[in-house]
MIVEXDO-803205 format. One line per field, with one value per residue (C-alpha): x, y, z; chain; residue number from 1. Coordinates in Angstrom, 3 decimals. Example, Ala and Ser with C-alpha at 12.3 -4.5 7.8 and 13.67 -1.06 7.14 Angstrom:
<rs>
X <- [12.300_13.670]
Y <- [-4.500_-1.060]
Z <- [7.800_7.140]
chaine <- [A_A]
num <- [1_2]
</rs>
This chain:
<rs>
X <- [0.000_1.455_1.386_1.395_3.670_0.726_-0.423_3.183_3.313_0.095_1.567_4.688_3.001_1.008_3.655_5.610_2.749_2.122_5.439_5.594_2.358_4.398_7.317_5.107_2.721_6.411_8.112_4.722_4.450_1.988_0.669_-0.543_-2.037_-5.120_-6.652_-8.582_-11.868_-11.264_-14.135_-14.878_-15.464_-15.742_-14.084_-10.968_-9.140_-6.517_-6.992_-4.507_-3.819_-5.251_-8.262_-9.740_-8.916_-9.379_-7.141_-8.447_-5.784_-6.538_-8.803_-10.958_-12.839_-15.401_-17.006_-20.705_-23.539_-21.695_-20.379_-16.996_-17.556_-15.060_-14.405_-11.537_-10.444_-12.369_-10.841_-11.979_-15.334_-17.691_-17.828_-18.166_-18.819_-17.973_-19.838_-18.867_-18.662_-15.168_-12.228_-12.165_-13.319_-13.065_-16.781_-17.869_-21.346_-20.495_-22.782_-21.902_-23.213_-22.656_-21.876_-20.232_-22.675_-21.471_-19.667_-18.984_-15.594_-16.232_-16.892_-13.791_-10.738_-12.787_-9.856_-9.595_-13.525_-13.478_-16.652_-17.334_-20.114_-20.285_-23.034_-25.229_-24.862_-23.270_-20.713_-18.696_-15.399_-13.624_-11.514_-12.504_-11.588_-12.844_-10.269_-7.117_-4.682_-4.423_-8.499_-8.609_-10.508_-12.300_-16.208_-18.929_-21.768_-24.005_-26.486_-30.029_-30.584_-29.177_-27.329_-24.194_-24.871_-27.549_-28.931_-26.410_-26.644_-24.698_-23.179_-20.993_-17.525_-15.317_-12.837_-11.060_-10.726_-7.785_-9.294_-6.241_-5.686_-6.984_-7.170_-7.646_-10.129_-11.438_-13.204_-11.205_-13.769_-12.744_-14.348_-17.799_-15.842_-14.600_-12.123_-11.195_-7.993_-6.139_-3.354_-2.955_-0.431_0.543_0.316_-1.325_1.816_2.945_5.895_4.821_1.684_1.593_-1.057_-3.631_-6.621_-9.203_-11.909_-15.297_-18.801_-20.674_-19.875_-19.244_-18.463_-15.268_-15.399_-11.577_-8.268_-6.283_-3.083_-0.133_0.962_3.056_5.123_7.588_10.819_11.998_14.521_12.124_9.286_11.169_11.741_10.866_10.328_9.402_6.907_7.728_4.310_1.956_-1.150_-3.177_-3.758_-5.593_-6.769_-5.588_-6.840_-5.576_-6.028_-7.147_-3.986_-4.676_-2.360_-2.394_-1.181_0.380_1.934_4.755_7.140_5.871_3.015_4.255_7.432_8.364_9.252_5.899_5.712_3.301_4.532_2.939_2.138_1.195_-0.783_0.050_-2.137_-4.935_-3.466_-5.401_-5.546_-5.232_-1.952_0.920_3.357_1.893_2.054_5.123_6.638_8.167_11.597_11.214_8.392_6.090_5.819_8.072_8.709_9.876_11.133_11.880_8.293_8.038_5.360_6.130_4.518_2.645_0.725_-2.511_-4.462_-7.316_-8.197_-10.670_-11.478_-12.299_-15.854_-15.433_-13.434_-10.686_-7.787_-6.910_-6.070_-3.831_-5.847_-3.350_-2.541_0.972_2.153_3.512_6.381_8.886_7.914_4.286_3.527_-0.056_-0.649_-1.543_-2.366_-4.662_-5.556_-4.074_-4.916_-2.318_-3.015_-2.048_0.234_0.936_4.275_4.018_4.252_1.410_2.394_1.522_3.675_2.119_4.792_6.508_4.134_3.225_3.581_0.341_1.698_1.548_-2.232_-3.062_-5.202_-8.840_-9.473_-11.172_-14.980_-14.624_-17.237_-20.295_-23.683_-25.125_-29.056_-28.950_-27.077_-29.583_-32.940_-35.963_-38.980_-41.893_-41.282_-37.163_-34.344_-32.726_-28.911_-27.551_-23.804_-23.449_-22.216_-21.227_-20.218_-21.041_-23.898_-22.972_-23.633_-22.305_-21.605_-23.751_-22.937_-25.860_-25.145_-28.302_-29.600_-32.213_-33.125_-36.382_-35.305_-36.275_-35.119_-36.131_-37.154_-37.222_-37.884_-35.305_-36.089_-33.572_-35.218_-38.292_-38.160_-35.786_-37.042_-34.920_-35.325_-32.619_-32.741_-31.741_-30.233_-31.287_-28.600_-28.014_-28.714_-25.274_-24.248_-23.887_-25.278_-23.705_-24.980_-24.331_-26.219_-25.670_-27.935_-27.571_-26.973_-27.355_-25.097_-25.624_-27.520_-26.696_-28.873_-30.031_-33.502_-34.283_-38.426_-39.795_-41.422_-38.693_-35.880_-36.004_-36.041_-33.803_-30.889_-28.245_-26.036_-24.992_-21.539_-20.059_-17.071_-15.671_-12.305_-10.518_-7.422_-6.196_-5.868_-4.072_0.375_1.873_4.841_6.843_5.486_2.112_0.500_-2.968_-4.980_-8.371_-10.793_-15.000_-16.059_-14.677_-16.277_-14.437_-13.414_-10.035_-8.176_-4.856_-2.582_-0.698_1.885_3.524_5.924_7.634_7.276_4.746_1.941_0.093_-1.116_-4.610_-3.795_-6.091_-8.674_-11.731_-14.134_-16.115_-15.173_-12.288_-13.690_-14.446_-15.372_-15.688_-13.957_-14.335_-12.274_-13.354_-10.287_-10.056_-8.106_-8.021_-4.909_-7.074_-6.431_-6.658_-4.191_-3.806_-2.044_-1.340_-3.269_-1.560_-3.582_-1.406_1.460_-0.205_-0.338_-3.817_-4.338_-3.744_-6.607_-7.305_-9.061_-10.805_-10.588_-13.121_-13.619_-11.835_-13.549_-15.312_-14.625_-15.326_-16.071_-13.245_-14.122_-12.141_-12.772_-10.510_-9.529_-9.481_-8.522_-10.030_-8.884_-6.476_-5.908_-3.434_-3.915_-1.172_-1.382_1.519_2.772_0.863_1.085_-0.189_-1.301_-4.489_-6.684_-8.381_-11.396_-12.195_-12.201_-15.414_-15.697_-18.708_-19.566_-18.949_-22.328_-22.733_-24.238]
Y <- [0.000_3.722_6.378_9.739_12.333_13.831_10.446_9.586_13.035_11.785_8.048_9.756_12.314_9.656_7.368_10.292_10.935_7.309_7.232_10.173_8.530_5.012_7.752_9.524_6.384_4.485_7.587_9.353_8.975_6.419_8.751_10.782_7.767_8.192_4.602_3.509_0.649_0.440_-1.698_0.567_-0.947_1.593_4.495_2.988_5.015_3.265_2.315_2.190_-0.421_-1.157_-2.245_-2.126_0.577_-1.859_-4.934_-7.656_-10.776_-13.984_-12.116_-14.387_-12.451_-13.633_-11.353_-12.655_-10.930_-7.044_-6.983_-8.228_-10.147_-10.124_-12.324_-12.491_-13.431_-10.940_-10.835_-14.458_-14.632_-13.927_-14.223_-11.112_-9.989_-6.815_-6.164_-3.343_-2.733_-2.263_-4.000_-0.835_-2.461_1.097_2.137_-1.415_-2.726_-4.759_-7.665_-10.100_-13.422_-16.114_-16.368_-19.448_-20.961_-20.908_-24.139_-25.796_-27.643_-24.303_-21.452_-19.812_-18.705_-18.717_-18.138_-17.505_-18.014_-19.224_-17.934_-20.295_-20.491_-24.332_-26.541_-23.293_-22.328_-20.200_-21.740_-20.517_-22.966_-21.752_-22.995_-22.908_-24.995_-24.388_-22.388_-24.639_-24.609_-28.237_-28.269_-26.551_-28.229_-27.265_-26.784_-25.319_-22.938_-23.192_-20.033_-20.411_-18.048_-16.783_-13.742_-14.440_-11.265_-13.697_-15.978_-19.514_-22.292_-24.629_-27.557_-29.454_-30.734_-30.661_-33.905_-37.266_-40.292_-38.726_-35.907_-34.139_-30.816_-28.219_-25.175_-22.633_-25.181_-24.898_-26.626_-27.546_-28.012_-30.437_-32.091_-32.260_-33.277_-31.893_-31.740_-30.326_-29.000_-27.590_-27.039_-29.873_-31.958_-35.020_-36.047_-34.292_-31.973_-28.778_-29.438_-28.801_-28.098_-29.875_-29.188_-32.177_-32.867_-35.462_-36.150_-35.089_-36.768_-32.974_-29.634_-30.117_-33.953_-35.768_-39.477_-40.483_-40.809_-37.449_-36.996_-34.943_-33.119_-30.605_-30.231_-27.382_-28.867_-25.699_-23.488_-20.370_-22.536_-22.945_-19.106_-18.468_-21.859_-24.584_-25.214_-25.179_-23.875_-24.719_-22.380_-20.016_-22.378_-21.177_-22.123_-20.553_-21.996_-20.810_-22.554_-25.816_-26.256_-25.836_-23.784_-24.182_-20.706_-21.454_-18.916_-20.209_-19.298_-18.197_-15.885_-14.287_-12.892_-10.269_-13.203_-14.588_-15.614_-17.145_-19.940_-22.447_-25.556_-26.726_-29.889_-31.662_-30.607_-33.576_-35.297_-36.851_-34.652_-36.903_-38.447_-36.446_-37.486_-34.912_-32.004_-29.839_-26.979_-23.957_-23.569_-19.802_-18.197_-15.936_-12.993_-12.124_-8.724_-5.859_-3.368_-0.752_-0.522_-0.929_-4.388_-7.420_-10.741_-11.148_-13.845_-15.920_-14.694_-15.679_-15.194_-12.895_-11.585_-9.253_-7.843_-8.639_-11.942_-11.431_-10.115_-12.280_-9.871_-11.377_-10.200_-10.871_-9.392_-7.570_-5.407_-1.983_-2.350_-4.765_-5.889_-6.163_-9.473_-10.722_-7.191_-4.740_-7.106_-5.529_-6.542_-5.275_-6.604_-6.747_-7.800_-11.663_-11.850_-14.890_-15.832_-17.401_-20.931_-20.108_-19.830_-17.029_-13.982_-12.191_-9.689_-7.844_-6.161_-2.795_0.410_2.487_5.183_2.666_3.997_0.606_1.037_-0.938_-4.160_-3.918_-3.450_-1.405_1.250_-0.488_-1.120_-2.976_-3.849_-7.475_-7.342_-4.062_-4.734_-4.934_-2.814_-2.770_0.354_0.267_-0.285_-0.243_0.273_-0.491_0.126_3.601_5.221_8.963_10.332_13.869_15.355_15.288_16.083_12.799_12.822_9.921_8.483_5.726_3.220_2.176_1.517_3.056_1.298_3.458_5.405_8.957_10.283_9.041_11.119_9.235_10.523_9.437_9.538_9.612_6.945_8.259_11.728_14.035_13.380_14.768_14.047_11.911_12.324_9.214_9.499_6.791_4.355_0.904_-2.597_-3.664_-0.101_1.394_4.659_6.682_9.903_12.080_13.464_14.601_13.820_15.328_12.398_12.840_11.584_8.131_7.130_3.907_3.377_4.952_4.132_4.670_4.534_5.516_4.077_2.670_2.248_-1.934_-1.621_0.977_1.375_-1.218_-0.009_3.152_4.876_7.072_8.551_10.114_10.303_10.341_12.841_10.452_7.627_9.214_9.030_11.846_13.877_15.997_17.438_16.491_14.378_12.561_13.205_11.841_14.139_13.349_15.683_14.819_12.777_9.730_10.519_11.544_14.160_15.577_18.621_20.370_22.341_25.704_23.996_24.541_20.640_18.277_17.496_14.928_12.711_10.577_7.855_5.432_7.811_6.554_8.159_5.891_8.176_10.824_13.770_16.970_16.714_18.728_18.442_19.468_19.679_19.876_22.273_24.074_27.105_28.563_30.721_33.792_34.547_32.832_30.267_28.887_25.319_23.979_21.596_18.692_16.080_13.151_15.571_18.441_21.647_22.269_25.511_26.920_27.126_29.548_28.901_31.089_31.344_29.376_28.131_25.200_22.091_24.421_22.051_24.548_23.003_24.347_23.423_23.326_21.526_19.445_17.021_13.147_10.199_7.261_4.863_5.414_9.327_10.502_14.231_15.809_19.004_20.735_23.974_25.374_28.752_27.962_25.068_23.750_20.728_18.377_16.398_14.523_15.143_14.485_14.044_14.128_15.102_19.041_20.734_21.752_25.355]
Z <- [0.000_-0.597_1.722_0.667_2.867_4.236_5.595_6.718_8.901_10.305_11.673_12.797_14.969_16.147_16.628_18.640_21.002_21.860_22.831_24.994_26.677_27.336_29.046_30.953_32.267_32.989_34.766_36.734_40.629_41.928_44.532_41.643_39.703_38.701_39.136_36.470_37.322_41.179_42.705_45.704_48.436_51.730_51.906_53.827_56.484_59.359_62.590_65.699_68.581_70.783_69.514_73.312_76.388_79.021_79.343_77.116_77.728_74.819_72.750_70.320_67.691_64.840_61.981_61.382_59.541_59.485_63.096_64.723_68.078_71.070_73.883_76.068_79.395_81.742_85.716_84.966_86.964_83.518_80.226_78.336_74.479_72.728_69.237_67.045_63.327_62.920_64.595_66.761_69.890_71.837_71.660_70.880_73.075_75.834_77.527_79.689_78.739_81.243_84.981_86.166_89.235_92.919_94.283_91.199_89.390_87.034_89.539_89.434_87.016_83.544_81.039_77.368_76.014_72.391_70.440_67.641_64.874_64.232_62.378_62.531_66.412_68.383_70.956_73.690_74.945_77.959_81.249_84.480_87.659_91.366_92.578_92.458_88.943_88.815_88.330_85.261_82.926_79.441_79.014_76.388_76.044_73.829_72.050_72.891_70.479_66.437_68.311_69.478_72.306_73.316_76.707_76.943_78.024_79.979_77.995_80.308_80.099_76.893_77.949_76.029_78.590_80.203_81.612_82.574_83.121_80.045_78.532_75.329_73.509_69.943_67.128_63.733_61.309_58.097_55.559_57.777_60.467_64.394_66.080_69.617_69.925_73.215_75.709_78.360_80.973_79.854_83.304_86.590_86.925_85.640_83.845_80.427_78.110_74.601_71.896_71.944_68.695_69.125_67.412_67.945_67.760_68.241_68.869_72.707_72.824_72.389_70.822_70.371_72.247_72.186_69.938_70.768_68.024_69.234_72.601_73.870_72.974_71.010_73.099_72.064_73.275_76.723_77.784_81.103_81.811_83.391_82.809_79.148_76.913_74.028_74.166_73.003_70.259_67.386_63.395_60.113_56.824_53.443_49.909_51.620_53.888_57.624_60.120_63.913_65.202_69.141_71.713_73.636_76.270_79.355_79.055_82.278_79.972_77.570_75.487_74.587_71.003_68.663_66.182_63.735_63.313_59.605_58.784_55.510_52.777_53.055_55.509_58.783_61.383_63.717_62.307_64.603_62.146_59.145_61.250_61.025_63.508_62.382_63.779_64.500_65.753_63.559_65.981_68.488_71.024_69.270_71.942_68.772_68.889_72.668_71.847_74.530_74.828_71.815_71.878_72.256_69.132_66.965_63.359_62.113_58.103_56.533_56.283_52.670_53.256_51.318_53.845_57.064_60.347_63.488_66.701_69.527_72.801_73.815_76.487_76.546_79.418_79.296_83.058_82.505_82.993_82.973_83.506_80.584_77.872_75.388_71.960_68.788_65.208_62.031_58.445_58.205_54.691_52.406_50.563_46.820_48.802_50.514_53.986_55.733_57.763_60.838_61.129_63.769_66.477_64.970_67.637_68.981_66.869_63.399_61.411_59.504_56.915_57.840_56.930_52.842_52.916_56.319_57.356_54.842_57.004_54.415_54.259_54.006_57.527_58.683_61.080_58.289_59.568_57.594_55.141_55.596_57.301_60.774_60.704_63.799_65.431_64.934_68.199_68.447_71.929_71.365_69.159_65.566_62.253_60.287_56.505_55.349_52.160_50.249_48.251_45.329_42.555_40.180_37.094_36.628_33.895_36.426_39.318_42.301_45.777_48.970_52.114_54.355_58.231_61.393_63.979_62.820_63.560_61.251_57.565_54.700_50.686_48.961_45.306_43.570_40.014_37.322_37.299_34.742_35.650_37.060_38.323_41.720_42.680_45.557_46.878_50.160_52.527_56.904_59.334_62.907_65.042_69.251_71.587_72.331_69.512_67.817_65.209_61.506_60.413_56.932_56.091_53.002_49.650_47.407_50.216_50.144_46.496_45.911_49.356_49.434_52.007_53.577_54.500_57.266_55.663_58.387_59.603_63.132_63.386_66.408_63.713_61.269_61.226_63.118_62.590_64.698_67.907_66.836_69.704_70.140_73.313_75.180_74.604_75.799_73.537_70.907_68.429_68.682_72.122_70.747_68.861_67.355_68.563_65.591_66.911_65.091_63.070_59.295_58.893_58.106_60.945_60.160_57.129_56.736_54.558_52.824_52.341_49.266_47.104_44.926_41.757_40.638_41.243_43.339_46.714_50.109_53.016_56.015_59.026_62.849_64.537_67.914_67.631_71.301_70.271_70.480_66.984_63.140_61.856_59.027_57.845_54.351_52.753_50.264_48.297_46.874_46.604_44.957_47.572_47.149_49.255_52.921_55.221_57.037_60.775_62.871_66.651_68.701_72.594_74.193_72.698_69.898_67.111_64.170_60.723_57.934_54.090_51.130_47.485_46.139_43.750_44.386_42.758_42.322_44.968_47.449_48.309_50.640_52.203_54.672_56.902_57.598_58.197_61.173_62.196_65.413_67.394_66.380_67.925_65.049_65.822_62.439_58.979_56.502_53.101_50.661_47.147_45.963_46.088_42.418_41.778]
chaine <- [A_A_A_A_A_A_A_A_A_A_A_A_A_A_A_A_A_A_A_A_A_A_A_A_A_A_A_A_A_A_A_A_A_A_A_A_A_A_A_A_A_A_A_A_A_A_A_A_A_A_A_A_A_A_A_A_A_A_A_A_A_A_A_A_A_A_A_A_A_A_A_A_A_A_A_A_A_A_A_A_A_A_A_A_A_A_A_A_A_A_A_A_A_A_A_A_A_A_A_A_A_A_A_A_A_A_A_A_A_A_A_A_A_A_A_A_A_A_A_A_A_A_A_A_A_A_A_A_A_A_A_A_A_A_A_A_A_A_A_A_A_A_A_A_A_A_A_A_A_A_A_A_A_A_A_A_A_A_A_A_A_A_A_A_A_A_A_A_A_A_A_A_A_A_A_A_A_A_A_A_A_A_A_A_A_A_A_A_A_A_A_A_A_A_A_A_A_A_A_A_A_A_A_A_A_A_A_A_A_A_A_A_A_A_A_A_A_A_A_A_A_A_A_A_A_A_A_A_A_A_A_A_A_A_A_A_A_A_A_A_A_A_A_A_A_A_A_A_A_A_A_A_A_A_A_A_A_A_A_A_A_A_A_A_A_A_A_A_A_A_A_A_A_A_A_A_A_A_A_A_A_A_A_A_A_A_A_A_A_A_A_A_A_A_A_A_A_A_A_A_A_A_A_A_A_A_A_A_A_A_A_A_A_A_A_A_A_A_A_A_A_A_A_A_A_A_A_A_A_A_A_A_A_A_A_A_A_A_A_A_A_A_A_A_A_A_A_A_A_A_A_A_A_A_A_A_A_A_A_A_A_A_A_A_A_A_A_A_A_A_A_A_A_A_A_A_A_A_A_A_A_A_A_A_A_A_A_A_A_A_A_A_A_A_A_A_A_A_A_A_A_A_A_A_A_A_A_A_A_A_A_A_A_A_A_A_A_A_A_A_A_A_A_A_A_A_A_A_A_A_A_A_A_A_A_A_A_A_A_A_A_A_A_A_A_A_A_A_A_A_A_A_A_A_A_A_A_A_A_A_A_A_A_A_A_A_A_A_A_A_A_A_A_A_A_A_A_A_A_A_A_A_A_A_A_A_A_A_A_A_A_A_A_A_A_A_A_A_A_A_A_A_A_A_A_A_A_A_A_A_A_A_A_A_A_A_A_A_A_A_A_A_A_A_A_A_A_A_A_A_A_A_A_A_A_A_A_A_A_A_A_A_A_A_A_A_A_A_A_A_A_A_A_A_A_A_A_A_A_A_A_A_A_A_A_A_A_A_A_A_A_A_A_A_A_A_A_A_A_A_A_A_A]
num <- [1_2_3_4_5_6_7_8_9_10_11_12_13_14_15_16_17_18_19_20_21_22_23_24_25_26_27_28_29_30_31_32_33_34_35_36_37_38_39_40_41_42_43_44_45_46_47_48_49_50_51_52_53_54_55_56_57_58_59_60_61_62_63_64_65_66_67_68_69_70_71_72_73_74_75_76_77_78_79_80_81_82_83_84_85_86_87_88_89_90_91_92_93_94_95_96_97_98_99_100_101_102_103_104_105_106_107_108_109_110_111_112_113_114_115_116_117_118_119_120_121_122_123_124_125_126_127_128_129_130_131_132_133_134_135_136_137_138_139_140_141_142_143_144_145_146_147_148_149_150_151_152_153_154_155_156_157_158_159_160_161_162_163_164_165_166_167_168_169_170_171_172_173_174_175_176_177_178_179_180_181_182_183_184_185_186_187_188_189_190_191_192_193_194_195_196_197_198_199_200_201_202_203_204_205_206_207_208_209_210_211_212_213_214_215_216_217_218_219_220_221_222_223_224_225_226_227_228_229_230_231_232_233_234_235_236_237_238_239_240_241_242_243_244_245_246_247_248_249_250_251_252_253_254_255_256_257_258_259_260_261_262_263_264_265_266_267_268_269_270_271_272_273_274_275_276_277_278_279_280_281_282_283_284_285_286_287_288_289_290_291_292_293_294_295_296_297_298_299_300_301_302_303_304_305_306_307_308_309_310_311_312_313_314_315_316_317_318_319_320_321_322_323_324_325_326_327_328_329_330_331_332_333_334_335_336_337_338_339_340_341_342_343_344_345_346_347_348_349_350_351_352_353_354_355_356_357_358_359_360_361_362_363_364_365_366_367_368_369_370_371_372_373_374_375_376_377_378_379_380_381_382_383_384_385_386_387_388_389_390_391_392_393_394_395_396_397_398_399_400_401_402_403_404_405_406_407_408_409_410_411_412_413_414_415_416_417_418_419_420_421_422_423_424_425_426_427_428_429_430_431_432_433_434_435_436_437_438_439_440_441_442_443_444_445_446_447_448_449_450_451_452_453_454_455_456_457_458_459_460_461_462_463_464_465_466_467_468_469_470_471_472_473_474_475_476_477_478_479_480_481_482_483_484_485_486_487_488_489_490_491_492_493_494_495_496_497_498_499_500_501_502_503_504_505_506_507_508_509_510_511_512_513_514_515_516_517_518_519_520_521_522_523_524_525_526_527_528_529_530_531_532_533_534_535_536_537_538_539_540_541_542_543_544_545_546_547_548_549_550_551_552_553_554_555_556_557_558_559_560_561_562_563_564_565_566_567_568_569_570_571_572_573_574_575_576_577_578_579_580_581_582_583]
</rs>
């Protein structure tokens, strides 16, 4: 074929251009990358340890139906549960669920409570003994009820034909089968614990001869010691190969570790021989980060299952002991051999981004009421106005009106924009919110039919990474019950991380500050990099959270913003985002 010059300008130029895109999409900065078809899924932020205030020693958490659960050993005369919707246990709902009876083999020293959901039920395994060590033995609970914050009910005795002493029980489901695994003597002396399985007839009934799998023979194992410990045992499953995650030393040290146990891809449980120990442990102390004794965790996803998180407790002091353990959480990760990597113990200063699918109450998980919804799990300490962002769909064709009511009371129009078949709609909207309310009710004609989940994008200064002199403080009236002091400073303050719009775009956001200097500041504002603008803030009270807004530009996916550059000092309660009002 012949090309004429004009037509061989043409491909030239074009060929030029393409390559000057391939340059600049090799050599531009990934903070400023535009993300192209990012599934949102919640609009992220980071969290902090500890996931709980009060001390919270072998913490077992679940995620079931939009909530995470939490158990742990409590003073050891109850069993208690924490429910909240994000692994933020600090304003979670508490309930105690069961009280050992007076004068029993169980009355006293309840430790580590496992909450379970097995063959459609809720169960509860724990220790207890009467007073005296050498007692302790393992028992259930059983749900009388679907919710796991529920009445229980005595089960009896979780015990092989030995019945020697026991503790940290759980159920291994395989292949429709159980199996109890735990900590136990070999004997009636303290000298060592070894990891026992046997199988299981029911969820609170033992039908088989136990098998040792693992004992404390590694010098890591023996710190502290004797007696020499396997505990704290609990299960990891990944691509059909099962994981046995165990704390050993003594729990009583700074040296407390968790290691791993790893049972032949389908092999017999029950065969010791196809079970394997890591040499090293998996997580350790790390005084750099001022984290001792990590150890007896559980396993918890997700809200949108595909991420694994660590829950584990730690210390702060190197000669803590059994005092001061509180729980902490850490994304699990996985090599290309499929075994996985908890990590070193992150600080209380580290902001971890949330687990994926954070921060959604979605419907199907939401109290149905006859024209709506009831989204529950919403707790505010102080009165609020919260940024509320909806999640729907529209296939009508026309724009929709719904009238959107807060627990019945406060009603406000939502205007739903026609969407297609397989698309999401999102739109904003605040709703004042009173202190100590805990639920959203949405009533209307069209919201079953039309609402599929709903959003607080709002985001805690005390979460977000520090810099500097910059410091996080209690504060009760603060939103979160915490905030951030900025210091006067030429340097960066402070950066929120992790921070998710559903689209690239122009939205507003606005910052809760204090400014008690008695006169304006102002602080620089950077998104991904780009200096967007300096804000200016006005002088207010002491705990006068003022709302500051500014537009600005954000990318699909990840955005990261920084503050820096204070004037003066300034206090930050929160930051929220939402769409740009368009005029």
């Amino acid at each position: 074929m012949k090309i004429t010059r004009k037509q061989g300008i043409t491909v030239v130029v074009f060929l030029l251009a393409v390559l000057m895109l391939g340059g600049w999409l090799m050599f531009r900065s990934p903070i400023n990358d535009v993300q192209v078809n990012v599934p949102y899924n919640g609009h992220g932020g980071t969290y902090k340890n500890l996931l709980v205030s009060m001390d919270t020693p072998d913490p077992s958490v679940v995620y079931h139906d939009g909530f995470y659960y939490m158990t742990f050993t409590h003073d050891g005369v109850d069993i208690m549960l924490l429910r909240s919707k994000t692994l933020d246990f600090r304003e979670a709902d508490q309930k105690i669920v069961w009280y050992p009876p007076v004068n029993t083999m169980y009355s006293a020293n309840l430790w580590a409570p496992e909450l379970q959901f097995i063959q459609g039920k809720w169960y509860i395994y724990f220790a207890a003994d009467n007073g005296q060590n050498e007692n302790h033995r393992m028992y259930a609970l059983e749900a009388v009820t679907d919710d796991p914050m529920g009445e229980y009910r005595f089960k009896g005795q979780v015990t092989d034909s030995t019945d020697k002493w026991a503790i940290d029980g759980l159920v291994l489901e395989q292949e429709d089968q159980l199996y109890f695994v735990w900590s136990g003597w070999e004997g009636d002396e303290n000298i060592a614990q070894n990891t026992y399985i046997a199988p299981m007839s029911n969820p609170y009934t033992i039908h088989g001869p136990r098998v040792m799998i693992s004992k404390p023979d590694l010098a890591w194992e023996q710190a502290g010691g004797p007696p020499f410990i396997n505990e704290g045992q609990a299960i990891l499953k990944k691509d059909g190969q099962i994981h046995i995650a165990y704390s050993g030393a003594g729990s009583w040290t700074p040296d407390y570790s968790i290691g791993l146990l790893t049972l032949e891809k389908g092999a017999d449980p029950l065969d010791a021989s196809k079970w394997s120990k890591a040499i090293e442990p998996l997580m350790t102390r790390n005084d750099e980060a001022s984290v001792y004794g990590p150890g007896h965790n559980s396993f918890v996803t997700s809200p949108d299952g595909s991420e694994t998180f660590i829950v584990y407790h730690a210390t702060t002091a190197i000669n803590d002991g059994w005092s001061n353990r509180r729980a902490r959480a850490q994304r699990v990760e996985w090599n290309e051999q499929g075994q996985p990597s908890f990590g070193s113990p992150l600080s209380l200063l580290t902001a971890i981004p949330v687990p994926e699918g954070s921060g959604i109450y979605r419907s199907v998980d939401a109290i149905e009421e006859v024209d709506g919804y009831r989204y529950t799990g919403i707790v505010t300490m102080v009165d609020t106005v919260l940024p509320i962002l909806f999640h729907y769909q529209n296939v009508t064709g026309e724009t929709r009106s719904l009238t959107v009511a807060l627990n019945g009371q406060e009603e406000q129009q939502l205007l739903l924009a026609p969407t297609l078949a397989d698309e999401v709609g999102y739109v904003h909207l605040q709703l004042s919110l009173l202190a100590g309310e805990k639920a959203i009710s949405l009533q209307g004609e069209g919201v079953k039919e039309h609402i599929s989940a709903i959003e607080i994008p709002r985001y805690e200064a005390e979460y977000a990474t520090i810099f500097g002199d910059s410091e996080t403080q209690d504060n009760p009236f603060a939103s979160n019950g915490g905030t951030l002091f900025i210091a006067a400073s030429k340097q960066k303050a402070v950066s929120f991380t992790n921070i998710k719009v559903p689209s690239a775009g122009e939205y507003e956001l606005r910052f809760a500050i204090a400014n008690t200097s008695g006169q304006e500041q102002e602080i620089d504002i950077t998104i991904n990099e780009n200096k967007n603008q300096r804000l200016t803030i006005s002088s207010t009270e002491r705990n006068q959270f003022i709302l500051n807004s500014m537009i600005v530009k954000l990318v699909e996916g990840a955005n990261v913003l920084h503050l820096a550059n204070a004037s003066g000092q300034l206090e930050i309660d929160y930051i929220d985002i939402s769409a740009a009002t368009k005029h």
